[in-house]
C-alpha positions in Angstrom: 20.4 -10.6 5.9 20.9 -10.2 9.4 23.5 -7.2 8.9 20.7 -4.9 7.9 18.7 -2.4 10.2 15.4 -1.1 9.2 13.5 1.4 9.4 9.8 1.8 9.1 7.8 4.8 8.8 4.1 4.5 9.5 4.4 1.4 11.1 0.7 1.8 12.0 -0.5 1.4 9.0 -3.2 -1.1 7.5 0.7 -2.2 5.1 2.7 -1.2 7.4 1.7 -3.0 10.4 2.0 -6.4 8.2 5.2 -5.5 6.2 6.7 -4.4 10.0 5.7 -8.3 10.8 7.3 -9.5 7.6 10.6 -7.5 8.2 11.2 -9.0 11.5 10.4 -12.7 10.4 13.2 -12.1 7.8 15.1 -9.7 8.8 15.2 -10.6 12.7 12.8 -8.8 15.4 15.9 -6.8 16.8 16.8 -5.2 13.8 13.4 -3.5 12.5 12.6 -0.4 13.8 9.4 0.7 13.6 8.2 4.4 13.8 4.7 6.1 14.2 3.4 9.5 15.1 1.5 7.4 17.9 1.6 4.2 20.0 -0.2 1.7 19.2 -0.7 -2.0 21.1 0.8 -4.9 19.5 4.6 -3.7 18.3 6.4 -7.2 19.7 9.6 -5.3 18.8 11.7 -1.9 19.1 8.9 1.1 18.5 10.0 4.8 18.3 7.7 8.0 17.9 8.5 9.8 14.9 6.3 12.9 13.2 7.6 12.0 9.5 7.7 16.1 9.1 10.1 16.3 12.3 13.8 15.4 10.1 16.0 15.8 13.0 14.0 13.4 14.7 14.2 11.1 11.8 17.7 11.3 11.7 18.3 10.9 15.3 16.4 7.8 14.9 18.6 6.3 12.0 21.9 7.1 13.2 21.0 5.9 16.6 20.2 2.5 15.2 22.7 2.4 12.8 19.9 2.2 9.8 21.0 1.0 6.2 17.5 0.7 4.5 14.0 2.6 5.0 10.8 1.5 4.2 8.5 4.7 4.4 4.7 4.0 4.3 3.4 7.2 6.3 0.9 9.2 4.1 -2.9 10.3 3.9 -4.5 8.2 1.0 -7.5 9.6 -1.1 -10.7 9.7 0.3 -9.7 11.0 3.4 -6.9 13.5 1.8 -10.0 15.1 -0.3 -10.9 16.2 3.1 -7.7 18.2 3.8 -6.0 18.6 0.6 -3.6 20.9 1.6 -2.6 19.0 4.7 -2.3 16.2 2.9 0.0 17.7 0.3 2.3 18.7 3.3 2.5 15.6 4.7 3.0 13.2 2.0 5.3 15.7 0.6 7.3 17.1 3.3 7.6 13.5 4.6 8.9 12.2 1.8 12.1 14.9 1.0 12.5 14.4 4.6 13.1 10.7 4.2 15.0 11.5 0.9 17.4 13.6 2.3 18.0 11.7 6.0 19.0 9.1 3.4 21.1 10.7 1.1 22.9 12.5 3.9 23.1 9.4 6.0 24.3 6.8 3.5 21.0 4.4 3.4 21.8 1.9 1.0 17.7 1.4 0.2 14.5 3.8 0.3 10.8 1.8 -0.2 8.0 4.3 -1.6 4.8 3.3 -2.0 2.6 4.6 -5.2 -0.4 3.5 -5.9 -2.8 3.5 -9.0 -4.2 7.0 -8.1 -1.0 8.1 -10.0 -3.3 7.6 -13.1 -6.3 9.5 -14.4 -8.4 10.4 -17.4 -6.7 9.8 -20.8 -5.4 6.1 -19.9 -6.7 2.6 -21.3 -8.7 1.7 -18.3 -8.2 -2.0 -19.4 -4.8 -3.1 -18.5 -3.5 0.6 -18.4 0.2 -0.1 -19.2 3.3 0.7 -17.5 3.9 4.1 -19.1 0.6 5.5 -19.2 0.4 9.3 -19.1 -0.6 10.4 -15.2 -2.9 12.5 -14.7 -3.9 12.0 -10.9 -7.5 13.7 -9.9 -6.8 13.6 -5.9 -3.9 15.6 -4.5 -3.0 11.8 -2.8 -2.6 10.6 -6.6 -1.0 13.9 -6.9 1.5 13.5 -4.1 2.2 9.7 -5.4 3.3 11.2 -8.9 5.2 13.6 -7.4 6.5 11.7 -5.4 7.6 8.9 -8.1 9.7 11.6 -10.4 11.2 12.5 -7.0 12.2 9.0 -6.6 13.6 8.7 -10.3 15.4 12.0 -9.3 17.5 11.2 -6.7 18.5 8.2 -8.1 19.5 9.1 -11.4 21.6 12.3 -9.4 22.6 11.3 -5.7 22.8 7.2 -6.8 19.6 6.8 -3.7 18.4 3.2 -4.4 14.9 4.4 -4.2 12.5 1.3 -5.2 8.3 1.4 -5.4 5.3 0.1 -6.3 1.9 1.4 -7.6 -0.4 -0.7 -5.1 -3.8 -1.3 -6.0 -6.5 -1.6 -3.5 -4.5 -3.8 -1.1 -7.3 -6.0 1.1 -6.3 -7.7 4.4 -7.5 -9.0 7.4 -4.8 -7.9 9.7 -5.9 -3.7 10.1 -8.3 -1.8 9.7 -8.3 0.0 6.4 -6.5 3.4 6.5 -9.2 6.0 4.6 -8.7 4.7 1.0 -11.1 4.7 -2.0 -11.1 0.5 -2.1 -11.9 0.4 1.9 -15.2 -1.4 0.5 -13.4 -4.9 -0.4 -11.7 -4.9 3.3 -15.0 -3.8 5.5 -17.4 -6.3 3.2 -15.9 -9.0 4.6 -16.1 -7.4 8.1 -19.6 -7.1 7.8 -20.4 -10.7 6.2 -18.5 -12.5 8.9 -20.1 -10.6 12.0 -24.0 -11.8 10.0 -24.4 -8.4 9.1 -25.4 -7.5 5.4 -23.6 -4.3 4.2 -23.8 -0.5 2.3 -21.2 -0.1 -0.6 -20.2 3.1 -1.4 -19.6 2.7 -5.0 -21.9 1.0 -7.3 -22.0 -2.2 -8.1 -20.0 -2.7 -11.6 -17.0 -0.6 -10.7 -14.0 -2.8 -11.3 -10.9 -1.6 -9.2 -7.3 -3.1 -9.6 -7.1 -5.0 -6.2 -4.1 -7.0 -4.1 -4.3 -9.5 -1.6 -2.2 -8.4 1.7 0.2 -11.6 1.1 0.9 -11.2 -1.8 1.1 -7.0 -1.7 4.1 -8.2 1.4 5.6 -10.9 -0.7 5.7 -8.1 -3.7 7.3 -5.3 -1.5 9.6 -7.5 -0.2 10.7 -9.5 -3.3 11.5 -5.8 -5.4 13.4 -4.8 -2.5 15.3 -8.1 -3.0 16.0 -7.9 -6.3 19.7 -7.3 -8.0 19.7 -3.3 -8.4 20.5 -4.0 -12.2 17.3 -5.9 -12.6 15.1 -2.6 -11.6 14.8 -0.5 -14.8 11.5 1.5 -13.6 13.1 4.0 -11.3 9.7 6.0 -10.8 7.7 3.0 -10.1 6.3 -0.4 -10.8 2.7 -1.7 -11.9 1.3 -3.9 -9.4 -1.6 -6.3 -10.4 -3.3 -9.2 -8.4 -6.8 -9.6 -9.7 -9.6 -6.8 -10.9 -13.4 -6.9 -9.2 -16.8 -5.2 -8.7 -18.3 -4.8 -5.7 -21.1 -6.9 -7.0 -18.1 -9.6 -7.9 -16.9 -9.3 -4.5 -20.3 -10.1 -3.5 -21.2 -13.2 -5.0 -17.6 -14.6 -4.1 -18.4 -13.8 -0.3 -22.5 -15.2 -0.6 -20.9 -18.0 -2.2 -20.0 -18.7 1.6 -22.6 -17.1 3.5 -25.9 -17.2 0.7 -28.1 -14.7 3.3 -25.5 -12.0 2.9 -27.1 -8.8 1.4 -25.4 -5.8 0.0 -26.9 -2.7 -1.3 -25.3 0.7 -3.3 -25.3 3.8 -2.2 -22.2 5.4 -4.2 -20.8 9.0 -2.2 -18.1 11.2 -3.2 -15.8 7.6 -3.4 -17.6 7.1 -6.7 -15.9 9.8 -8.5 -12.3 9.4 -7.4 -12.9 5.5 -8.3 -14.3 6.3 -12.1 -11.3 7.6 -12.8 -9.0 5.0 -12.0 -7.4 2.0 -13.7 -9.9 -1.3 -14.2 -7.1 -3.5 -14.6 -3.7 -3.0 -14.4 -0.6 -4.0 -16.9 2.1 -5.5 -14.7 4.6 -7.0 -17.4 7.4 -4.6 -16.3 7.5 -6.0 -13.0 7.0 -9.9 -14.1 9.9 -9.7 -16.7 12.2 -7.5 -14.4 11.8 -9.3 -11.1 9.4 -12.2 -12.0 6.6 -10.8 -10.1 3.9 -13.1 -10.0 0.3 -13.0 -7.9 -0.6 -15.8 -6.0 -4.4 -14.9 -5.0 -7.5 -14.5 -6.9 -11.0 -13.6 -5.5 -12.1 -17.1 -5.0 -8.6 -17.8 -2.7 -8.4 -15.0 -1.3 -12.4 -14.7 -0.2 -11.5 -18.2 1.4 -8.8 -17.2 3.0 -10.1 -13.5 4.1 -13.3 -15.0 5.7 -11.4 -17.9 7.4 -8.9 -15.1 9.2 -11.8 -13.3 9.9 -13.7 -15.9 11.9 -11.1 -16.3 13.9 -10.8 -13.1 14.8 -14.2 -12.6 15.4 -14.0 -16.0 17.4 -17.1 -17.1 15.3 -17.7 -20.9 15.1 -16.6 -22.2 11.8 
């Protein structure tokens, strides 16, 4: 696998600082390049500046490295896109035909795009929404994400781009800080439970969310951009499912470890954008295409999430 050089965009990220890890651990550190509009501490391999809207730039980049696959996780997700929705049009758009096209015009044998489950709206079965549920997005990030799905279908079906993606759920890791999404809740409760203090949800307590755990969101990415190009028959973009919780769920699993730990409700403008997304999530497709298969639940991954944690926080175990 060595022969490949990759590219990724929004290296930064709360994914794409732990995909850029998992690239380099398979792919070797050498040949994964990541890209950000800023620097950050803690790339232990080759880092380039890159606005995603800048295409020469991006192209620069790719021919300079010799690039033959591009993983492109730069975007504003929903809550804090509601805050600019125009801007965040422009830059999850104009970033993504930008990427499209430096492809296409540069010979990249594989494009990642993330969706996510904000593609979907009102009209679905909330309970295990399937595959080919109608979208109807009610942020312009969900809106950029549909877009940006038939885009992907597009220029497969007429350039032959290998473009491959997934509709992530709330993805929940220990690694980063979350990046301004509507499931932020399940990653800061954690936070807040491990450092003794009790915590303020901003959605109520029975609102069940399709969420990930980070491993297995990496393991996912990676194993779909893996798999034999005649075993993907979703060319807009895959279901993704690990498990499907409350915040009051969430809650008990976490009190099951520290019993004093107190969390009260106080639902914002979140509340909305979260009522009107999948509870569970219908993953078949992926399973029977590319025999996806989660490896977390809540109680694992609460185990696992407060254990990280604590050593973060160097707090006695």
């Amino acid at each position: 696998m060595s022969k490949e050089k990759i590219l990724v965009i929004g290296a930064n990220g709360q994914i794409g600082s732990v995909l850029t890890e998992a690239l380099r651990a398979a792919f070797g550190t050498n040949n994964v390049i990541a890209t950000d509009i800023r620097q950050v501490d803690g790339h232990d391999g080759p880092f380039e500046l890159l606005n995603v809207l800048d295409r020469q730039a991006m192209g620069e980049i790719i021919n300079r490295h010799g690039i033959t696959q591009i993983y492109h996780l730069a975007a504003i997700l929903s809550a804090k896109g509601e805050q600019n929705p125009l801007q965040t049009w422009d830059i999850n758009m104009g970033g993504l035909f930008n990427v499209f096209e430096v492809a296409r015009e540069s010979g990249i044998s594989k494009v990642f795009f993330p969706s996510s489950i904000a593609v979907f709206g009102a009209d679905i079965p909330r309970q295990m929404t399937p595959q080919n549920a109608i979208l109807k997005p009610t942020t312009v990030y969900g809106m950029s994400k549909a877009s940006g799905e038939l885009w992907s279908q597009y220029y497969f079906q007429k350039y032959g781009l290998d473009v491959r993606s997934l509709r992530y759920p709330g993805v929940i890791g220990w690694q980063s800080d979350p990046g301004g999404g509507t499931t932020d809740y399940a990653v800061d409760i954690y936070h807040y439970a491990v450092k003794g203090e009790n915590y303020t949800c901003f959605l109520s307590e029975n609102t069940a969310l399709p969420m990930i755990y980070m491993a297995d969101a990496i393991r996912a990415t990676l194993e779909l951009m893996e798999a034999p190009a005649q075993n993907i028959k979703e060319r807009t973009s895959y279901n993704l499912a690990g498990m499907s919780f409350s915040p009051s769920e969430i809650a008990e699993s976490i009190q099951a470890h520290f019993p004093s730990f107190e969390v009260s409700y106080a639902p914002d403008f979140r509340q909305k954008i979260a009522d009107s997304w999948p509870e569970s999530i219908d993953d078949n497709a992926a399973r029977n295409d590319w025999h996806w298969q989660p490896n977390y639940d809540l109680a694992r991954m609460t185990n696992d999430m407060i254990f990280q944690l604590q050593k973060k926080y160097s707090v006695l175990i």
